[in-house]
Structure formats: C-alpha cells, structure tokens
N, C-alpha and C positions, 0 to 999 in steps of 0.2 A: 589451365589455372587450377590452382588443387584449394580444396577446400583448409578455411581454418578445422583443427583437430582440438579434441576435448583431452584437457589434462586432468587426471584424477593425482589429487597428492595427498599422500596416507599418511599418518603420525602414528607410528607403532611405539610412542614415549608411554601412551596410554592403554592397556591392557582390557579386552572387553568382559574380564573378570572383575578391574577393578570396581566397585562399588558406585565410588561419584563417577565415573562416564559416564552414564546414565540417567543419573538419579530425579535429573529434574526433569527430565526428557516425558512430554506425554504424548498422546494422539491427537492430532489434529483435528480429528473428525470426534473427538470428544469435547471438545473445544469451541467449533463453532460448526453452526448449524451452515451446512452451505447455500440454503434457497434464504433462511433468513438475514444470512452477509450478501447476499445479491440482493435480497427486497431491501435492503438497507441502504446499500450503497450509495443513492443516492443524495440522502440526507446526511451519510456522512463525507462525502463530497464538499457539499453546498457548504456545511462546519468549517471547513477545513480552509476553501477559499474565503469564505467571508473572514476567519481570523488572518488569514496571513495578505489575502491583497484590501484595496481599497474598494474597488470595483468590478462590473466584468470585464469591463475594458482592460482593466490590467490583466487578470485571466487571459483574456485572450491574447493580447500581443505575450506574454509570457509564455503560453503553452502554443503559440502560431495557429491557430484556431478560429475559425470566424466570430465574430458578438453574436452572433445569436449561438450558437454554442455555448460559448462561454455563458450566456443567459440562461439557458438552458441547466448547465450544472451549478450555475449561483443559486437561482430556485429549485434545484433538487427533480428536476424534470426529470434529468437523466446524469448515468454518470459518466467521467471518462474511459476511455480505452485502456487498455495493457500500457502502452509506449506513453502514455501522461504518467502515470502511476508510476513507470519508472523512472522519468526526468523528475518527478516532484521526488520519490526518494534520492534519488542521488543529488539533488540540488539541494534539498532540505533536512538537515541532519537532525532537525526535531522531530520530520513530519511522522516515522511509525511511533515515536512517545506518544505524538498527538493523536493517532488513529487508536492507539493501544487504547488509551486514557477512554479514548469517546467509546470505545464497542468495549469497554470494562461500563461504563457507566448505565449503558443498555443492554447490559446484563442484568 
C-alpha cells in the first residue's frame, strides 16, 4: 500500500522581489502569545459553541463526543482537540471570523 504523497504547487506569477508578496505578511509568534492562546482556549471554545449551538447536547451529537464532554467545553472546562477544530472549520465558514473577532477583542 503506498502512502498518499505531498504536492507542493509554486505560483512563479509572483516574484519574491515583488513588494506586495509580502507586505502584509507578519510573524506569528509576534502575534499571539502561545501559552496565553492555550490558557485561553477554553473560554474561547465555550464562546463559540454557546453562539452557534443551542445546547450541549447539540455539541455533542454534532462533534460525536460524549455530554459530558460537550459539558465540559460549554463551561470552558476544557477545550477540544485538533480533529474538532478542524470539522468546526471546515463546516463553519464563519467560525475563524468568529475566533479572529474574539482573540482581537482580548487583545
């Protein structure tokens, strides 16, 4: 069985001379503190599902995850995993607006 393979695809339209390739581009790690986006995380979780579901129960049947879990990140206990974070982006084409929006405001 062979593994899937990584495609890198290059756009050489844009020149790394040009000026705007760049321009808005900054460091990550100037941006957000990483121990403060983890001690966050969780209150920004609980935000996130308290706007978009009604309950935890929907949490939970929506992310397959037990109620107490889902309980858990409604109250900010704790947060989800990597594989929620990425069903809620790819299901929810608001939800980084919405993340943006909350960790600009606790800024």
């Amino acid at each position: 069985m062979t593994r899937p393979r990584l495609t890198l695809i290059v756009n050489n339209d844009v020149s790394c001379a040009d000026p705007i390739a760049g321009s808005a581009q900054t460091s990550w790690s100037n941006r957000f503190e990483p121990f403060a986006l983890k001690a966050s995380a969780p209150d920004l979780w609980s935000s996130y599902f308290r706007a978009r579901f009604n309950s935890p129960r929907e949490v939970a049947l929506f992310c397959d995850v037990s109620f107490q879990t889902a309980l858990n990140w409604w109250g900010a206990v704790t947060a989800p995993a990597s594989h929620i974070a990425l069903l809620v982006m790819l299901t929810d084409p608001s939800a980084p607006a919405f993340f943006g929006a909350e960790l600009g405001r606790a800024a």
